[in-house]
SERO-957589 format. One record per residue: x, y, z of N, C-alpha, C, O in turn; residue number from 0. Coordinates in steps of 0.2 Angstrom, whole numbers, m for minus. Each point is the difference from the previous one (the first is absolute). Layout:
N
ATOM    n_x    n_y    n_z   ca_x   ca_y   ca_z    c_x    c_y    c_z    o_x    o_y    o_z   nr
ATOM      X      Y      Z      X      Y      Z      X      Y      Z      X      Y      Z  NUM
...
This chain:
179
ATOM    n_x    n_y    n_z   ca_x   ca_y   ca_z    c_x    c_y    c_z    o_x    o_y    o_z   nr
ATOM    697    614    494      3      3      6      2      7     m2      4      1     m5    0
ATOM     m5      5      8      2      5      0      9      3      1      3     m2      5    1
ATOM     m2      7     m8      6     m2      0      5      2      7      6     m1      1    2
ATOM    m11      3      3      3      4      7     m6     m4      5     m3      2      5    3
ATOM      0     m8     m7     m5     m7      5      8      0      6      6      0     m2    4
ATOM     m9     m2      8      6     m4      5      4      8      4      1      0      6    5
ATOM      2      6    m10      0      4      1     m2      3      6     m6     m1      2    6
ATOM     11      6      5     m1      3      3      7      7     m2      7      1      0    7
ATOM    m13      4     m2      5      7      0     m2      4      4     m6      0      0    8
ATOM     11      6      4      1      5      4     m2      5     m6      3      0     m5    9
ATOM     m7      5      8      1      7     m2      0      5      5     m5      3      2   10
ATOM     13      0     m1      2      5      3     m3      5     m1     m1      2     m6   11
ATOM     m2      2     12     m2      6     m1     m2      5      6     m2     m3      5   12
ATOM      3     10     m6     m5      3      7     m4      3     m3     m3     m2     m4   13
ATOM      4     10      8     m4      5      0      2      5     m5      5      4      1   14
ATOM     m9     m4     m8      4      6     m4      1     m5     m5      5      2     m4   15
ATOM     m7     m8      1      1     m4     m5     m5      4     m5     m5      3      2   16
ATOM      8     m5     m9     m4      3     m4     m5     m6     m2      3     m6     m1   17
ATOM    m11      7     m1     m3     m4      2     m1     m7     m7     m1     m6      0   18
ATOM      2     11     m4     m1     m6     m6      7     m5     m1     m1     m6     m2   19
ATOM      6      8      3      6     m3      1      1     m8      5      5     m4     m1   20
ATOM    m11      5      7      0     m4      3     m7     m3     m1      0     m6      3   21
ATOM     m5      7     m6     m6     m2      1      0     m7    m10     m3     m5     m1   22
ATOM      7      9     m3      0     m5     m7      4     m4      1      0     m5     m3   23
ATOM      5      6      9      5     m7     m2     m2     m5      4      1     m6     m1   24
ATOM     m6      9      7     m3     m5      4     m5     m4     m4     m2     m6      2   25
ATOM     m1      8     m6     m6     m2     m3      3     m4     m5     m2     m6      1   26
ATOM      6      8     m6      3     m6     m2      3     m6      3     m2     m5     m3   27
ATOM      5      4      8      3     m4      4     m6     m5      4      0     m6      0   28
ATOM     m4     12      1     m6     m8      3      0     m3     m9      2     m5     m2   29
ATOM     m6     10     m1     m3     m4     m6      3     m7     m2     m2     m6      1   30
ATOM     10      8     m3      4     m8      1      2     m5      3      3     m4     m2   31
ATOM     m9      6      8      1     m4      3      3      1      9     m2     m4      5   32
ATOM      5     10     m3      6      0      4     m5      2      6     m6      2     m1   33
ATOM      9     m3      6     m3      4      9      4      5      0      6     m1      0   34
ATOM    m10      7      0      6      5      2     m2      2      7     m5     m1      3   35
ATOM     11      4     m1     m1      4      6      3      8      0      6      1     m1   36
ATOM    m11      3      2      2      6      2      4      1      7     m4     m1      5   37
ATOM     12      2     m4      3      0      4      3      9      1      3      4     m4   38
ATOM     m4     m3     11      1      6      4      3      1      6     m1     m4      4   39
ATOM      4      9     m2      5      1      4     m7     m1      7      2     m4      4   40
ATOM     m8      6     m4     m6      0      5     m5     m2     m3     m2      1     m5   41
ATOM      0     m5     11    m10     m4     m3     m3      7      0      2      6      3   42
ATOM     m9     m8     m7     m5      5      0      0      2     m9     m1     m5     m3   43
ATOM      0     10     m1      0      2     m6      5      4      1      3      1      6   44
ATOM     m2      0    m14      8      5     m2     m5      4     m7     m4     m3     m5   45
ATOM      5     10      8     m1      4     m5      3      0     m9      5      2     m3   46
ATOM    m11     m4     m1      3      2     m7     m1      8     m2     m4      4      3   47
ATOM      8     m3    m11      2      6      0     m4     m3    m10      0     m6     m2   48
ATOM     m2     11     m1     m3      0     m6      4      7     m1     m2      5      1   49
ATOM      9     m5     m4      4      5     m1      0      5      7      2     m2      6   50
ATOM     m3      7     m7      1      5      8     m6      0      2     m1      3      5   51
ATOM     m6     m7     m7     m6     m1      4     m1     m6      5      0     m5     m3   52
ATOM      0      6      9     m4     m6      1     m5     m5     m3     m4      1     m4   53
ATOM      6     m7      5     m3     m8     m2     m4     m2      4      0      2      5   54
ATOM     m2     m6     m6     m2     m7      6      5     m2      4      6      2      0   55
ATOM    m10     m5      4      7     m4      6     m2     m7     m1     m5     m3     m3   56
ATOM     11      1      5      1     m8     m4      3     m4      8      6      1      2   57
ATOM    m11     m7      0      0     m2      7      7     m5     m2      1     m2     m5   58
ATOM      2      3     11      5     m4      2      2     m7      2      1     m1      6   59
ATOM     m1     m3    m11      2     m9      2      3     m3      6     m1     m4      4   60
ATOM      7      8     m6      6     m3      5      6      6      3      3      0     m5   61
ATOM     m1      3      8      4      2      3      7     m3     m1      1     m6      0   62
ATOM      2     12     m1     10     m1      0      2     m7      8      2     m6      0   63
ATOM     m4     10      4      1     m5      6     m2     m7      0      1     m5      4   64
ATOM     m5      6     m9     m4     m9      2      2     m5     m8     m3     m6     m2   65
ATOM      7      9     m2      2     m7     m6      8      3     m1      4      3      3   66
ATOM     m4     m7     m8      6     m2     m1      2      0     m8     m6     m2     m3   67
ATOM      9      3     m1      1      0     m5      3    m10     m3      0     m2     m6   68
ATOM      0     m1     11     m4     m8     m2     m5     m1     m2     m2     m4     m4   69
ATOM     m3      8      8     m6      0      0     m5      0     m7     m6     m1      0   70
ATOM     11      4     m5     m1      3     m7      3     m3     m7      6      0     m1   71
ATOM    m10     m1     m2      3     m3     m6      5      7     m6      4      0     m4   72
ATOM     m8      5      7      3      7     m4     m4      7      3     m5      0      4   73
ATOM      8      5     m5      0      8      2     m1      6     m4      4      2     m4   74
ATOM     m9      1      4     m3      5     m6      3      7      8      0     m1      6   75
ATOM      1      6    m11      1      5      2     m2      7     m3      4      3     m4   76
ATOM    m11      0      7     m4      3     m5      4      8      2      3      0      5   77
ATOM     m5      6    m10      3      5      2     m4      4      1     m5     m3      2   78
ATOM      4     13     m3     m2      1      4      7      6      3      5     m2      1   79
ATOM     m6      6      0      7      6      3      1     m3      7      5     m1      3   80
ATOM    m11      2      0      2     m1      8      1     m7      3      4     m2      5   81
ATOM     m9     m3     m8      1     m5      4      7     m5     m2      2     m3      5   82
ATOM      1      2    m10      8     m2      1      6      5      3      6     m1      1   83
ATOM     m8      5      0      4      7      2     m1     m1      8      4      1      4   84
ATOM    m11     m4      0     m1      1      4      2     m9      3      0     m2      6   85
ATOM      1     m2    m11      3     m8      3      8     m1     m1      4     m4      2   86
ATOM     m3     10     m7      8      1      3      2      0      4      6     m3      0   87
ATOM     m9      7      7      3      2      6     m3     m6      4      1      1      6   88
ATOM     m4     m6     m9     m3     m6      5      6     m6      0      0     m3     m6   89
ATOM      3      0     11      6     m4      3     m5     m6     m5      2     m3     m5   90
ATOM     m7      1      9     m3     m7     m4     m1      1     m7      2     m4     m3   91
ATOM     m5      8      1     m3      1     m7      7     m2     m5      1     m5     m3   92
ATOM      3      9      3      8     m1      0      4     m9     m1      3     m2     m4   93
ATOM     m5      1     10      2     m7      3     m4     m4     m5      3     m3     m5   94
ATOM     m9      2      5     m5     m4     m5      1      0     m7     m2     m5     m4   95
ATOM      4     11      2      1      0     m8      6     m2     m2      2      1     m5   96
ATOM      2     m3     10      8      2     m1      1     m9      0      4     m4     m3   97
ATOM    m12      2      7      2     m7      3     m4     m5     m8      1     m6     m1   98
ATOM     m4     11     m3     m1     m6     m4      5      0     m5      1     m5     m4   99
ATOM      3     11      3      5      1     m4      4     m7      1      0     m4     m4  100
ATOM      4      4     10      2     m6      3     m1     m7      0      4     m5      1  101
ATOM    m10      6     m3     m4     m8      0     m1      1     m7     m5     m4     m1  102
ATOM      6      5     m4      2      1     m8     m8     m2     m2     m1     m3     m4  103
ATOM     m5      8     10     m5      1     m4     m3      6     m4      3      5      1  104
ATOM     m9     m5     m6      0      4     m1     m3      7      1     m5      0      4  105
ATOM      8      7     m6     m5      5      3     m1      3     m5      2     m2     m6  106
ATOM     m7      8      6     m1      3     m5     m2      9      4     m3      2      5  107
ATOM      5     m1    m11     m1      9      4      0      5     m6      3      0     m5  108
ATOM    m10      6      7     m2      3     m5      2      7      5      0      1      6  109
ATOM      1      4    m14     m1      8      1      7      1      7      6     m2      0  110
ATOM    m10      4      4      5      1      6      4     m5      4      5      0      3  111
ATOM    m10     m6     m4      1     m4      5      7     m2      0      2     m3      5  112
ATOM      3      3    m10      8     m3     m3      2      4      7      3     m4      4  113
ATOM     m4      8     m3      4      4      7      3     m3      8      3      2      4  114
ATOM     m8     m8     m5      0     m4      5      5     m4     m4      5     m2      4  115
ATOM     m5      0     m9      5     m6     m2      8      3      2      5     m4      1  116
ATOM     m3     12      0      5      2     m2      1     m1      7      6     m1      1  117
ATOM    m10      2      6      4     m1      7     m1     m4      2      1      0      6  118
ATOM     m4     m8    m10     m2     m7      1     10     m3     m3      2     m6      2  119
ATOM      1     10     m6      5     m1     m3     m1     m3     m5      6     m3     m1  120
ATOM    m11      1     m4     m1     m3     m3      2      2     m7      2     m4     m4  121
ATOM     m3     11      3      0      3     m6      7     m1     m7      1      0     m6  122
ATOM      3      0     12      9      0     m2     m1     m6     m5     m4     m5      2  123
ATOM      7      7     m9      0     m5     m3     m3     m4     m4      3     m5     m2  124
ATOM    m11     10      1     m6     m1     m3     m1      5     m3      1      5      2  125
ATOM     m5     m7     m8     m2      4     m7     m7     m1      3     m3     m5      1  126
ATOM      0     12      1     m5      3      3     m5      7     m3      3      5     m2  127
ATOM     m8     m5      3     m5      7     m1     m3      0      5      0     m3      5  128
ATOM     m3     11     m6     m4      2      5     m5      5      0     m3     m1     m5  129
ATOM      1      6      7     m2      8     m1      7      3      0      4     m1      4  130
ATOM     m4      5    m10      6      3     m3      4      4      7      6      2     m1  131
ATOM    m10     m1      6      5      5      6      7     m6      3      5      2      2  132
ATOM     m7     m8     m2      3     m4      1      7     m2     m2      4     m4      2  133
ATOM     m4      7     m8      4     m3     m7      9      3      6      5     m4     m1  134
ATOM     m5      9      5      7      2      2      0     m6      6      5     m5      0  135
ATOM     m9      6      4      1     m6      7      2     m3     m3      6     m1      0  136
ATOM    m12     m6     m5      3     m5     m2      6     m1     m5      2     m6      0  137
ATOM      0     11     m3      8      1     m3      5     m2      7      3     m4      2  138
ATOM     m5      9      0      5      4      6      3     m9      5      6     m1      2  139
ATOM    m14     m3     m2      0     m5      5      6     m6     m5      4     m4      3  140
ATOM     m5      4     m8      5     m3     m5     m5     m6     m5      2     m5     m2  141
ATOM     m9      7      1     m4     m1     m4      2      2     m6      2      6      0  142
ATOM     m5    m10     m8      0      4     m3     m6      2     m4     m3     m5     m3  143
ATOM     m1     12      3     m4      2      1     m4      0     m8      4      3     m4  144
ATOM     m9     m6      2     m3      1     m7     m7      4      0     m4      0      5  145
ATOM      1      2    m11     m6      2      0     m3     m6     m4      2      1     m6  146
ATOM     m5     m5      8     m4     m6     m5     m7     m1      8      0      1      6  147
ATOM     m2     m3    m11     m9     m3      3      1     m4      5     m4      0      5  148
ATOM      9     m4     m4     m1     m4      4      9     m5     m2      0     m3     m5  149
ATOM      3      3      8      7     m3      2     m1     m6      5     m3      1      6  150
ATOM      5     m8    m10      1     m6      3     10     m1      0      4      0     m4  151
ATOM     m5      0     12      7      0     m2      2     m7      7      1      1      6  152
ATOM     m1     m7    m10     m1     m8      5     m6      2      4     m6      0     m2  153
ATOM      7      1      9     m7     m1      4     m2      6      1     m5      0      3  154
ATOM      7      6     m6     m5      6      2     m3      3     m5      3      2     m5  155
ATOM     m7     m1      5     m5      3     m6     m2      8      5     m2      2      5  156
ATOM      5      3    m11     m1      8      2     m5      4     m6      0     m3     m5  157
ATOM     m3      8      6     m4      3     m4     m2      7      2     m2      2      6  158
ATOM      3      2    m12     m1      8      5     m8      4      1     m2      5      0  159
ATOM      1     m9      0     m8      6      0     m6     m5      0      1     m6     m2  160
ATOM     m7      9      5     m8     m3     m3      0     m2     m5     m1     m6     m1  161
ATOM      3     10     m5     m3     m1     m8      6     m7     m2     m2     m4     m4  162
ATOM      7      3      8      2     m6     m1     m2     m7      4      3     m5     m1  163
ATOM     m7      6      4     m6     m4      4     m1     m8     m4      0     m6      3  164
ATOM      0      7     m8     m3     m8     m6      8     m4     m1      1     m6      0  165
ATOM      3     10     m1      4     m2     m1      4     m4      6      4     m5      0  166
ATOM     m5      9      6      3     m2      8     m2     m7      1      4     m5      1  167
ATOM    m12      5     m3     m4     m4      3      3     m7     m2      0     m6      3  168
ATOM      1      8    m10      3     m5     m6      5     m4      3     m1     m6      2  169
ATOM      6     10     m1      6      0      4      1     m5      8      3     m5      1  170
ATOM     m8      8      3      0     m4      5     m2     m8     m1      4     m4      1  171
ATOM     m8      3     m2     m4     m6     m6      4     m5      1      0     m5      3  172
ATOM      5      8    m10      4     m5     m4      6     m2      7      1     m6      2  173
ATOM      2     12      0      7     m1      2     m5     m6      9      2     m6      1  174
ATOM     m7      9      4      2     m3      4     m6     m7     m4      3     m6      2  175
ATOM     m5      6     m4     m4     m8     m4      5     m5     m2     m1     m6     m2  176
ATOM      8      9      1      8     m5     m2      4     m1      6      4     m4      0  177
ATOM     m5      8      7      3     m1      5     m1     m5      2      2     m2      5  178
């Protein structure tokens, strides 16, 4: 039995994700076993970003309007400059990450993506990483900010960059395959 068989995970994402951030964790995630679902504010594809280049577009599973963070056994949160920047300002996207915190499932959030954790309220009083620009919000938010590969801290697994990718993947794995 694989360690993420039975498994159903959400991956948060729009337009402006960086592409490998969401493309390896998903790849791990089936391998394990799991069903994932690319989740976005609108059906159709959401543009990926390859640093400041355009990516691939990556089609759309499920819609904000149409699940539920029941729906999910855990939440990957890929980054990316624009696309958590731009599910910040989104009421549901907000609502759903805020709602697995809630449900004391797990998330995981790479590079950018912690930024959603800080208006999800989640970050206050978690030992967290991210892309080093991060390090003031997530202070400021009442997180405490480190530079390591990849920080498990109970249900969230954070990691700053691509080159931390094996480690994420790691990370995700273990923590939601124990949820």
């Amino acid at each position: 039995m694989s360690a993420l068989s039975g498994k159903t995970i959400a991956v948060l994402a729009t337009d402006g994700f960086e592409q490998v951030e969401l493309d390896k964790p998903v790849d791990a995630m089936r391998k394990a076993g799991a069903t994932v679902h690319i989740v976005a504010p609108e059906a159709g594809d959401i543009q990926g970003f390859e640093h400041h280049d355009k990516g691939r577009k990556v089609g759309v599973d499920r819609t904000l309007g149409d699940v539920s963070a029941d729906d999910y056994d855990g939440l990957v949160l890929p980054g990316g400059v624009i696309n958590p920047d731009a599910l910040r300002l989104e009421e549901k996207a907000i609502s759903f990450i805020g709602a697995f915190a809630k449900a004391d499932k797990p998330i995981a959030a790479i590079c950018h993506g912690p930024w959603t954790l800080i208006d999800a309220g989640i970050a206050k009083g978690h030992k967290l990483t991210s892309w080093p620009s991060l390090k003031t919000d997530l202070t400021n938010a009442g997180a405490e900010w480190v530079d390591e590969t990849v920080v498990i801290d109970g249900k969230l697994v954070t990691s700053r960059n691509p080159d931390d990718l094996p480690a994420f993947c790691d990370g995700i794995i273990k923590v939601f395959g124990a949820a």
